[in-house]
C-alpha positions as CSV (number, residue, x, y, z in Angstrom):
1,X,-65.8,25.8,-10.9
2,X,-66.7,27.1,-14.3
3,X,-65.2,24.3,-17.3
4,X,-67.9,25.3,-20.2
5,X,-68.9,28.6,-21.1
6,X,-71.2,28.7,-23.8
7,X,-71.1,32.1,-26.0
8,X,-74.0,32.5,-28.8
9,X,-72.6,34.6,-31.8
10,X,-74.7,36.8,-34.0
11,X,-72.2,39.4,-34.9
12,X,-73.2,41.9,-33.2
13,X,-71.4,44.6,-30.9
14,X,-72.9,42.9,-28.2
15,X,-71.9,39.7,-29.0
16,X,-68.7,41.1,-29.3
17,X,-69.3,41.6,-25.9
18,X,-70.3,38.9,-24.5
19,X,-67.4,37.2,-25.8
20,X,-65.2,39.3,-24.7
21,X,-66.7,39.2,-21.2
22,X,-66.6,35.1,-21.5
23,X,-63.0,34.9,-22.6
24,X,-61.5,37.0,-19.3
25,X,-64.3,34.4,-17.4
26,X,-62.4,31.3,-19.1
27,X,-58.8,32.7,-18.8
28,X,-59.0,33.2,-14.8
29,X,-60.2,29.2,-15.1
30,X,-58.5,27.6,-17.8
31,X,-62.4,27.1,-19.2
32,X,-63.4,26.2,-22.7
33,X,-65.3,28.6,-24.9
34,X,-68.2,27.1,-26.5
35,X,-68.8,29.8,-29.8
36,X,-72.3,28.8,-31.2
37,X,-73.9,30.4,-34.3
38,X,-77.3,29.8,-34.6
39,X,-78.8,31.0,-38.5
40,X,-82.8,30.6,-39.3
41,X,-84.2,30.1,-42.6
42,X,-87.4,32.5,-43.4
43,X,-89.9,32.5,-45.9
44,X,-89.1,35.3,-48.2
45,X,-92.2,36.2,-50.1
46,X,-91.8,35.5,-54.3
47,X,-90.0,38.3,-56.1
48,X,-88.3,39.4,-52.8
49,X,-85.6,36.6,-53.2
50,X,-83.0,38.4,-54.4
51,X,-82.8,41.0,-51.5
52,X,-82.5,38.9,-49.1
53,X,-80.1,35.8,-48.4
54,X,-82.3,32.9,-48.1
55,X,-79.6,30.1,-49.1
56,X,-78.8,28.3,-46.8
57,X,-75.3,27.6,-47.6
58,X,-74.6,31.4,-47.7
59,X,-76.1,31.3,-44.1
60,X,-74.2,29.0,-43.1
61,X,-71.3,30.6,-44.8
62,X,-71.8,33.7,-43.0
63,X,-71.9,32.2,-39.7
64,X,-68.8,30.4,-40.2
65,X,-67.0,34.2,-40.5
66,X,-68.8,35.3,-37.7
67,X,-67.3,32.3,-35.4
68,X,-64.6,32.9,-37.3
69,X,-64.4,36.7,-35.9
70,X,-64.9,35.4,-32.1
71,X,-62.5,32.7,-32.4
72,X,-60.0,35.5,-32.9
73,X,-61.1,37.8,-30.1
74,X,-61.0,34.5,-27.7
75,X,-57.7,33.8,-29.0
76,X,-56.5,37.3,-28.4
77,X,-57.8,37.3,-25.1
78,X,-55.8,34.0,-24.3
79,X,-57.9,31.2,-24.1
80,X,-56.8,28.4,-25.1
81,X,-59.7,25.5,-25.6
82,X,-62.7,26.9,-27.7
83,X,-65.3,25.1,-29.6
84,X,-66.8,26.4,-32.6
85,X,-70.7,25.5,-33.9
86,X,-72.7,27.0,-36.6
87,X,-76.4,25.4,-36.3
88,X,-79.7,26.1,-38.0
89,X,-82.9,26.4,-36.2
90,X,-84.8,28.7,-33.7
91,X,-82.1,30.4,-31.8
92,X,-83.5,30.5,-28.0
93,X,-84.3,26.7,-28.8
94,X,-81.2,25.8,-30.0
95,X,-79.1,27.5,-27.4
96,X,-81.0,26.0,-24.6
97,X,-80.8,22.4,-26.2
98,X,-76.4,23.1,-27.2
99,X,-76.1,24.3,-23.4
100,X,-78.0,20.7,-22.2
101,X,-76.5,18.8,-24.9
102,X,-72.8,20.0,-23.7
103,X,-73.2,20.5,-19.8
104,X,-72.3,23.7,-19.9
105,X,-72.0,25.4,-16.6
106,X,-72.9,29.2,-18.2
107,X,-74.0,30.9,-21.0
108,X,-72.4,34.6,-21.6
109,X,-75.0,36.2,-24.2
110,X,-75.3,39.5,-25.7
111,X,-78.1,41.9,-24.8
112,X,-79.9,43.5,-27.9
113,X,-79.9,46.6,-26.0
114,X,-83.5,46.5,-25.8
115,X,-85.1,48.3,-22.4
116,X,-86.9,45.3,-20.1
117,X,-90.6,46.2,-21.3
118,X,-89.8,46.4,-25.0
119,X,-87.6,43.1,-24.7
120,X,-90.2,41.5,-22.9
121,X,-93.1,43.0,-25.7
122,X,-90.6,41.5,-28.3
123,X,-89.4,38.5,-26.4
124,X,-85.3,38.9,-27.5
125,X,-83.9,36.0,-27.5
126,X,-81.3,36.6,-24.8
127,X,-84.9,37.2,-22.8
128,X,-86.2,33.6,-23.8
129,X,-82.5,32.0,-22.8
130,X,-82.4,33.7,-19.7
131,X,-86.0,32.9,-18.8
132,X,-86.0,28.8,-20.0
133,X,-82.2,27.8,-19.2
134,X,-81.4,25.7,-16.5
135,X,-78.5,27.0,-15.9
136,X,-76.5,30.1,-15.1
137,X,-77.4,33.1,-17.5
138,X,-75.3,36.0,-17.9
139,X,-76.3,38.8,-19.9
140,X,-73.7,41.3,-21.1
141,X,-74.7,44.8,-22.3
């Protein structure tokens, strides 16, 4: 029986999707909703700086609004136990560790959309999940 579904967010339609998809899952078994943000830090080069967000309290701040907006949908959908994470670091890393960390029993992530040779060429991060997870991977398109 399915208790932990884990749902990485990035804002995305398809992340949209996935949580969508994971919410009916939880609904049909009572199931908690694990909503993980994962945001990276890059190295912007000098003079770039103020093109790109780099802080990482406005990352961190954006992916508060972005659980914030899957929250919602899950809520709208009807479950009723969700958890909510915004993390920094490598996002296929750190979605494999939260899933081991938290026994989950399945992660529902978004596809990029990506055909299988080009998301292989590119290695997507729903690619690496799927591939290195020991557990259940469903990927929703």
């Amino acid at each position: 029986m399915i208790k932990k579904i884990l749902v990485p967010v990035d804002g995305s339609e398809q992340a949209y999707k996935a949580t969508e998809f994971a919410a009916n899952l939880a609904k049909q078994s009572d199931a908690t909703i694990h909503l993980l943000h994962v945001f990276k830090l890059s190295v912007i080069p000098e003079g770039l700086g103020d093109y790109v967000i780099t802080d990482r309290v406005e990352l961190q701040a954006l992916g508060n609004k972005i659980i914030a907006l899957a929250e919602d949908e899950a809520k709208k959908k009807g479950v009723k136990h969700i958890e909510a994470t915004v993390i920094e670091g490598d996002p296929s890393e750190r979605i494999i560790d939260y899933a081991k960390d938290h026994d989950v029993d399945i992660i529902v992530i978004g596809s990029r959309g990506l055909g299988t040779f080009k998301g292989l060429l590119l290695g997507s991060v729903s690619n690496k999940v799927s591939h290195r997870a020991d557990r259940t991977c469903v990927i929703v398109r």
